[in-house]
N, C-alpha and C positions, 0 to 999 in steps of 0.2 A: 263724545257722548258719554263717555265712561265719569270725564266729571261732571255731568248733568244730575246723569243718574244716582252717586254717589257721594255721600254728604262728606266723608274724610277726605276724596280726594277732594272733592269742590274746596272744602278748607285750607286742602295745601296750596292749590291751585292760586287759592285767594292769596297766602304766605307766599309767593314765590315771586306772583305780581309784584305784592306792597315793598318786598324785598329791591325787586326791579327797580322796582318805580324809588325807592328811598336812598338806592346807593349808589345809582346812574349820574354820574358826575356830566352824559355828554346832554345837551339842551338837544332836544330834536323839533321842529315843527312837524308837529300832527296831522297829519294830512286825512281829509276825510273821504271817503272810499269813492273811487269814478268807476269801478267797475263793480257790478251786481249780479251774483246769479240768484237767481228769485224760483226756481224751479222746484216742481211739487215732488215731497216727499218719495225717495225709492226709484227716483227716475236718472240715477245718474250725477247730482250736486258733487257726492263727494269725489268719483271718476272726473269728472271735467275742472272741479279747486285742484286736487294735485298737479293734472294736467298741465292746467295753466300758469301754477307753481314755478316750472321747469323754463318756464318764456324768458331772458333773462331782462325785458321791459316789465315784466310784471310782479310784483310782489302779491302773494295771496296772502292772508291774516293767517299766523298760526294759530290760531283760535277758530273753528270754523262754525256755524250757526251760532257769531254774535249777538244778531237782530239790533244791529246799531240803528237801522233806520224804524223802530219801535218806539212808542213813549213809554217812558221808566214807568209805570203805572204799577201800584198792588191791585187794581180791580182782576177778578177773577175769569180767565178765559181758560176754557177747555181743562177743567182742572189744577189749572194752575197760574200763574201772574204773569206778566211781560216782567218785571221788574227779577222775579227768579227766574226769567230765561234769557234774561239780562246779567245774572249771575250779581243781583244788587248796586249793579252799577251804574253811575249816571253817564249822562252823554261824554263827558271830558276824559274819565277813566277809562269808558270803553272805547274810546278814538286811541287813546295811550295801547291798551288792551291789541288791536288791532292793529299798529304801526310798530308793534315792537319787533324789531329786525328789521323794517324796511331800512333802505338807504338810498339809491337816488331813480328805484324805478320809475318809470312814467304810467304806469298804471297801479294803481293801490287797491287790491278785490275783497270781496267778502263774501262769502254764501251764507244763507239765511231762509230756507224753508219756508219761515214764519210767515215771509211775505206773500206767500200764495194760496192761505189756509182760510182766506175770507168765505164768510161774515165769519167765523169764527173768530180769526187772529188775523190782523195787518192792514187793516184796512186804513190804518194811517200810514202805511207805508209809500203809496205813491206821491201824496202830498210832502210827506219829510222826503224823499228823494228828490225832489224839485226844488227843495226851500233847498234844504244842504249840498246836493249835490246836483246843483243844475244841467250840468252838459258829461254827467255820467253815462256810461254804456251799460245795460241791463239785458244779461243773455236769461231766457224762460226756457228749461232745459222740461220737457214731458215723455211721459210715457204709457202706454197702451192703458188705458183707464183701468180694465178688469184687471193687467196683470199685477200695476203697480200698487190697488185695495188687496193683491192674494199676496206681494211680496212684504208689506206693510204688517200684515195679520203675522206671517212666517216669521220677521224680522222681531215683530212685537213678542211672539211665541219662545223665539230664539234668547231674548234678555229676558225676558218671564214679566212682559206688558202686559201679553194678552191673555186675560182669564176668560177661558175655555174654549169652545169648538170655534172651528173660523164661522160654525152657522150662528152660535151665539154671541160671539163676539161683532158679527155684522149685522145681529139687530138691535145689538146695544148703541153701538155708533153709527146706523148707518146713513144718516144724516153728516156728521162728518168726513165718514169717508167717499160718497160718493161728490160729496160737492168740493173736497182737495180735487177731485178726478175732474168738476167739472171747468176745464180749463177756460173755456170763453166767459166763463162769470170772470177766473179771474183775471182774466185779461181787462 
C-alpha cells in the first residue's frame, strides 16, 4: 500500500523491477496465478496472503493487490484508473511483477481487492479469470458488512484517505461502500 500511496516509492519500486527484470540472466516461464483471493476490502486479504505464503506448495506474489486479472485501462474508476492500480503495467510485466521469486510451487496466488468492488471496479474480472486462468481456485474472504464500512473509514483516517467525520465521509461514499459490503451482488 505504501507504494500505491506514494509516488517516490512507486518510482523506486518501478527502478527495482526494470533493474530485475534487465539483469536476470535465469529465463523463468511466467506462470499466471491459479490461485485468487477476491475478498472485500478490511476483511482479512492481507491475514490469509501471508498465511498462505508460509504453504511451502504455494507461492503468494510479493506484490500484493496487483489486479492482474484487470484490463490495463486509463478510463477513470473511483478516482482513479486500473491501469495505475496496475502500477502502468501491461499483462506480461505484471505476470513478470507477480512470479518474481516463485520457483517450482504448485500454486502461484495473488490478492486483489479490486475484484470485488463492482459495479464500481472489476467487473471484468470473472470473465479474465476464465479466459486466463481456467481451473484456478478463488477463495472470497468477507466480513460483518457494518464492521468492515467502520474499519475501512478508520483504516482511511489512519493513512489520512478519509476527509472528515465517519458521518461525512459515509455520505460522500455511501454508495461505494455499502455495495463493497454487499456481497451477493458480488458474488
Amino acid at each position: 500500500s505504501a507504494v500505491r500511496r506514494n509516488t517516490a516509492c512507486r518510482a523506486l519500486w518501478k527502478q527495482y523491477f526494470y533493474l530485475q527484470n534487465k539483469f536476470s540472466n535465469v529465463h523463468q516461464d511466467f506462470k499466471v496465478p491459479n490461485l485468487i483471493i477476491i475478498g472485500s476490502q478490511k476483511s482479512g486479504t492481507t491475514s490469509l496472503h501471508n498465511y498462505l505464503s508460509q504453504h511451502p506448495d504455494i507461492f503468494m506474489s510479493h506484490f500484493k493487490e496487483p489486479g492482474y486479472f484487470l484490463e490495463s485501462t486509463d478510463s477513470p474508476t473511483l478516482n482513479t484508473s486500473r491501469k495505475r492500480l496496475r502500477l502502468g503495467l501491461d499483462d506480461a510485466a505484471l505476470l513478470k511483477l507477480i512470479n518474481l521469486g516463485h520457483s517450482d510451487e504448485t500454486w502461484i496466488g495473488e490478492s486483489s481487492t479490486y475484484y470485488s468492488m463492482f459495479p464500481f471496479l472489476g467487473a471484468e474480472a470473472p470473465e479474465n479469470i476464465a479466459l486466463r486462468s481456467p481451473n484456478a481456485r478463488v477463495i472470497y474472504i468477507v466480513r460483518h458488512p457494518l464492521e468492515r464500512i467502520v474499519s475501512q473509514y478508520l483504516w482511511g483516517e489512519k493513512n489520512e484517505f478519509a476527509l472528515g467525520s465517519f458521518h461525512e465521509v459515509l455520505e460522500k461514499r455511501f454508495e461505494v461502500m455499502v455495495s463493497i459490503s454487499s456481497y451477493a451482488t458480488q458474488i
